[in-house]
C-alpha positions as MATLAB code, in Angstrom:
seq = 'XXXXXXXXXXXXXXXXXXXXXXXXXXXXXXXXXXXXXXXXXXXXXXXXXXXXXXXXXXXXXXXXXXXXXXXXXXXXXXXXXXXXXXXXXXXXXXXXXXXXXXXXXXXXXXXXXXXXXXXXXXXXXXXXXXXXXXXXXXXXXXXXXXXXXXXXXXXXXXXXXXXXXXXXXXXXXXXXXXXXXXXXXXXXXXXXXXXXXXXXXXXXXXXXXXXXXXXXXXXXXXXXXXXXXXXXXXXXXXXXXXXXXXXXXXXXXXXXXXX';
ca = [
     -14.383   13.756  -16.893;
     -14.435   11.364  -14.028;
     -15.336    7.857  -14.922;
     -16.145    4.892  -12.745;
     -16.398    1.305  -13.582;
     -16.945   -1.925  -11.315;
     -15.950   -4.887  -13.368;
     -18.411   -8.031  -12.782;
     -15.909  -10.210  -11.034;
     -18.260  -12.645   -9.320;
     -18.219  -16.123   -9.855;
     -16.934  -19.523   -9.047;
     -12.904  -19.776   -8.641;
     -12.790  -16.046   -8.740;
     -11.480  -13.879  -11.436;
      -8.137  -13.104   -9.733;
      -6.598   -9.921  -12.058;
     -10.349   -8.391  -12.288;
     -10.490   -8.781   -8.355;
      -7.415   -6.972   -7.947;
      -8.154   -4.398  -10.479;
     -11.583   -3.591   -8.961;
      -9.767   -3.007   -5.714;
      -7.822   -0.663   -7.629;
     -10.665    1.202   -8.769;
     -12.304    1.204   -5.395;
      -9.108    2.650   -4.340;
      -8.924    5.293   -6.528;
     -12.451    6.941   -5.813;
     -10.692    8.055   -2.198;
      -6.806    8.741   -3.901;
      -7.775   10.039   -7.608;
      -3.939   10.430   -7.373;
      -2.967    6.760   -6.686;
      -1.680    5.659   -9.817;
       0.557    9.835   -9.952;
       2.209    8.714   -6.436;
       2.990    5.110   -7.905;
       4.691    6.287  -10.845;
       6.811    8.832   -8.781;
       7.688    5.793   -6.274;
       9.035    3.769   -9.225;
      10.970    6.717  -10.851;
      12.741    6.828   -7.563;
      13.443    2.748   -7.026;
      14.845    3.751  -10.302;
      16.851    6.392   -9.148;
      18.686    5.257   -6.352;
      19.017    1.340   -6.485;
      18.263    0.712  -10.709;
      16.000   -1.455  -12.512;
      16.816   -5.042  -11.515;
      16.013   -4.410   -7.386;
      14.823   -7.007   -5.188;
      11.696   -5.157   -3.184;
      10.055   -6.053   -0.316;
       5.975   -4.861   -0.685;
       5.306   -3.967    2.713;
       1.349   -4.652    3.312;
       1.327   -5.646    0.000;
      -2.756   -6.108   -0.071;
      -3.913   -7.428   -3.752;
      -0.278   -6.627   -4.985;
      -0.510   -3.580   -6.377;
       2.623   -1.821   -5.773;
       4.129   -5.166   -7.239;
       2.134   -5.061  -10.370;
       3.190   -1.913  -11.190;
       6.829   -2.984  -10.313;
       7.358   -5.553  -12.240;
       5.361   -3.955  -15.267;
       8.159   -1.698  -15.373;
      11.115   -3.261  -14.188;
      10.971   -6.860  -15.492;
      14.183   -8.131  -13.981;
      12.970   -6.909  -10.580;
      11.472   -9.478   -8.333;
       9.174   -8.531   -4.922;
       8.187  -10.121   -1.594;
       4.719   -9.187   -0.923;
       3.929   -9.034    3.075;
       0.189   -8.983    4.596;
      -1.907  -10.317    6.628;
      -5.336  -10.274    5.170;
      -5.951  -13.571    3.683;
      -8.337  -11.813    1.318;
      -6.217   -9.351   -0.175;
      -3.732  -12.453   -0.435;
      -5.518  -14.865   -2.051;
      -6.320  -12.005   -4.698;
      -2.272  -11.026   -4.867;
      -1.701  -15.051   -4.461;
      -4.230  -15.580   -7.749;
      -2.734  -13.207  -10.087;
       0.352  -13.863   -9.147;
       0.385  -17.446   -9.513;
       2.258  -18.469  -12.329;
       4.752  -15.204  -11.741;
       8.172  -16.786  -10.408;
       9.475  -12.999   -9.559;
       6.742  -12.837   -6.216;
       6.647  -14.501   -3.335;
       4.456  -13.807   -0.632;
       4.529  -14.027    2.820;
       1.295  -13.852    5.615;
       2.792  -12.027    8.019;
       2.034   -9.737   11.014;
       4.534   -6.903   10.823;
       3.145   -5.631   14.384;
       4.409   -9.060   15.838;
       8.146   -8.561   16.974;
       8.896  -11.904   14.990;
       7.676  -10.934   11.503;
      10.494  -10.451    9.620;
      11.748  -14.137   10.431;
       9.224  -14.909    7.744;
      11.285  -13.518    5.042;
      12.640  -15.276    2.255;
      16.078  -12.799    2.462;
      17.601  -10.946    5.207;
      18.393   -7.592    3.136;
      16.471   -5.660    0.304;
      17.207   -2.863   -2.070;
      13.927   -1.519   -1.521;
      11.004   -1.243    1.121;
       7.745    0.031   -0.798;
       4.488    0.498    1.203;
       1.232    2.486    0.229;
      -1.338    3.287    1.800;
      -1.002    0.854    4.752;
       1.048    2.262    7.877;
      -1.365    4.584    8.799;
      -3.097    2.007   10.916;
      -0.593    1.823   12.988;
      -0.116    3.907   16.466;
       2.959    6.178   16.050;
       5.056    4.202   18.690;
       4.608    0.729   16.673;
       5.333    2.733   13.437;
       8.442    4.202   14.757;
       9.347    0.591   15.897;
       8.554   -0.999   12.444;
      10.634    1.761   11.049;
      13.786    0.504   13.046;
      12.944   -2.753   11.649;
      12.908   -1.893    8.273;
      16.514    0.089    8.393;
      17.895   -3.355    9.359;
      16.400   -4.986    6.297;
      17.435   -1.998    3.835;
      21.068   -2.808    1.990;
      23.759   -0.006    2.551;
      22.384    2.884   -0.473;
      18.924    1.162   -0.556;
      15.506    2.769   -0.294;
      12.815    3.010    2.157;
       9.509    4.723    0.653;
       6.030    4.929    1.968;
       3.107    6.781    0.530;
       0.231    7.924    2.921;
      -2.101   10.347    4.555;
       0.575   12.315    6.395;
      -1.678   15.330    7.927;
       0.128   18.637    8.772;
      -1.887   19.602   11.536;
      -0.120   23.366   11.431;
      -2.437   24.181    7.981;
      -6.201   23.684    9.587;
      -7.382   25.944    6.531;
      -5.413   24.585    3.899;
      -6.639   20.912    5.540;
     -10.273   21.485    5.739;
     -10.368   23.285    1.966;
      -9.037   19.979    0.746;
     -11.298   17.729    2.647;
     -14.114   19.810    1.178;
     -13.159   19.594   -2.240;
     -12.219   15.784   -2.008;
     -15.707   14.719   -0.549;
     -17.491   16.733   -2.942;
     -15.613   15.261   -5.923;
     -16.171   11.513   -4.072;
     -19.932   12.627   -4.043;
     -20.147   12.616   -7.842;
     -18.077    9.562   -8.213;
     -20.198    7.915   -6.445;
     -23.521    9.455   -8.048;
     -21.076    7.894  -11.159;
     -20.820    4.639  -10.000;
     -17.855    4.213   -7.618;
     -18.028    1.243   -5.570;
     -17.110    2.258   -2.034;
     -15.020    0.545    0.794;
     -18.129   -1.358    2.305;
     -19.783   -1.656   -1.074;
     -16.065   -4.089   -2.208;
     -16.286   -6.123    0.915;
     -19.770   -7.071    0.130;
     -19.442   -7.869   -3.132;
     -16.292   -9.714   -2.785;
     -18.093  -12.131   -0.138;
     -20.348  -12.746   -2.676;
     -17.615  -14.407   -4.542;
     -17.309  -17.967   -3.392;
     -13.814  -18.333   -3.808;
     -13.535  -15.532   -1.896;
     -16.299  -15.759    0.813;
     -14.122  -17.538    3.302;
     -11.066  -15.553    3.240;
     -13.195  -12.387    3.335;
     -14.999  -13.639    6.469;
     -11.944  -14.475    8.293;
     -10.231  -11.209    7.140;
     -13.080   -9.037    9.186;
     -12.634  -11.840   12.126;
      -8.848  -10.637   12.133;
      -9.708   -6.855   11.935;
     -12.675   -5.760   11.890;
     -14.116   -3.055    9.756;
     -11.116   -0.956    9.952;
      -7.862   -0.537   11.777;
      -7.488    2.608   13.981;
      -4.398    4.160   13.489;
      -2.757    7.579   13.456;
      -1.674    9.826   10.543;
       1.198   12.165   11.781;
       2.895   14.714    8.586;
       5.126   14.102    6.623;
       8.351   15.539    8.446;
       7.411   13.324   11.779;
       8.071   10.507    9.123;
      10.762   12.141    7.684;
      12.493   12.712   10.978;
      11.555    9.476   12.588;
      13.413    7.452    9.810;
      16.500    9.337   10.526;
      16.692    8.527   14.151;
      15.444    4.719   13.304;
      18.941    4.275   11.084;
      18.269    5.967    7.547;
      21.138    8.717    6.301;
      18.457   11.168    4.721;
      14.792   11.547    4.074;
      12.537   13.815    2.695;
       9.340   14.324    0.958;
       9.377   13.588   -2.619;
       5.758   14.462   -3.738;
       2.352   15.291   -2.137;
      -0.472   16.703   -2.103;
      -2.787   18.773    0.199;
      -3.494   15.702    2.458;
      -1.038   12.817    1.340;
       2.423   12.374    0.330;
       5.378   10.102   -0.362;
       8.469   10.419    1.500;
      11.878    8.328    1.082;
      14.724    7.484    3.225;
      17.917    6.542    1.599;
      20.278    4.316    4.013;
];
């Protein structure tokens, strides 16, 4: 049984951790898999660099990624990246008093952007749902960016919408059955994309941020969303040993590239 719940998170100085979980939920009603693709992310940071690394969140948004992170793996410690001061002042709320995060505003399509950083090499890159708003030349660039930052045996992984154009069938079946389930979420009480935005301008410690985040971007980037093997493939030539997918699903998946 699908349930859907948007916490009342309104209010003067904001409620920082119910902001951030809210965006989690709103999250969720598009990726019922989110948190599955997470823990499969972390079980490979695990894997192949231990439990103490020092990550770099790439388009960190609220934080997410690092909550979970540092949930699990207390000794780790994370960079967040982003650019939307919205999303940051969320991830910069709940992560206030949390010595393990820094975070950086950043542009990671500006040449520039890793200058920013507080260190010059990580034992993981972790980015989720982000990169797909980016055309496939810029992507390929970034990725070439982010083998320099990646330690010798670190990890590089990035969970998306990676579309394999060769299934059309398989595609459209899933499509189908996701919009129909997102139909009774939402009969349910899912809070949509548009739906957040609104109510977070409503907040006011959040009503300033929010209206310079859609002054930066608009409603919503325009990207691409090639498969999972272009990825795969393109981190090879950009300077990573291997990579491969590690899990998906009809539409998305998570793919890592070991240095």
């Amino acid at each position: 049984m699908e349930v859907y719940v948007m916490e009342t998170v309104t209010g003067a100085g904001g409620d920082w951790s119910a902001w951030q979980r809210s965006w989690d939920r709103q999250q969720e009603w598009y990726m019922p898999d989110r948190e599955e693709r997470l823990r499969v992310m972390l079980d490979m940071v695990e894997a192949t660099v231990g439990p103490a690394p020092r990550v770099l969140d790439l388009a960190c948004g609220t934080g997410t990624i690092t909550d979970r992170l540092l949930t699990r793996f207390p000794d780790a410690t994370s960079t967040g990246v982003d650019l939307d001061p919205a999303l940051l002042a969320i991830a910069e709320g709940h992560f206030a008093a949390d010595r393990r995060v820094t975070l950086v505003t950043a542009d990671i399509a500006d040449p520039e952007w890793r200058a920013k950083l507080p260190h010059e090499s990580y034992d993981a890159v972790l980015t989720a749902t982000a990169l797909h708003w980016l055309r496939l030349g810029p992507l390929a660039t970034l990725y070439g960016q982010l083998a320099g930052l990646v330690r010798d045996g670190g990890v590089l992984l990035n969970a998306d919408r990676m579309i394999d154009n060769s299934t059309p069938r398989i595609s459209a079946a899933e499509r189908a059955h996701r919009h129909a389930r997102m139909a009774r979420a939402k009969e349910a009480g899912a809070v949509d994309w548009a739906e957040w935005w609104a109510l977070a301008a409503q907040d006011p410690a959040l009503a300033g941020p929010v209206a310079e985040r859609f002054a930066l971007f608009g409603e919503h980037a325009d990207g691409e969303t090639p498969s999972a093997r272009w990825h795969a493939e393109t981190l090879v030539s950009a300077g990573f040993a291997e990579a491969r997918t590690v899990w998906s699903s009809p539409s998305d998946s998570l793919v890592l590239a070991l240095k």
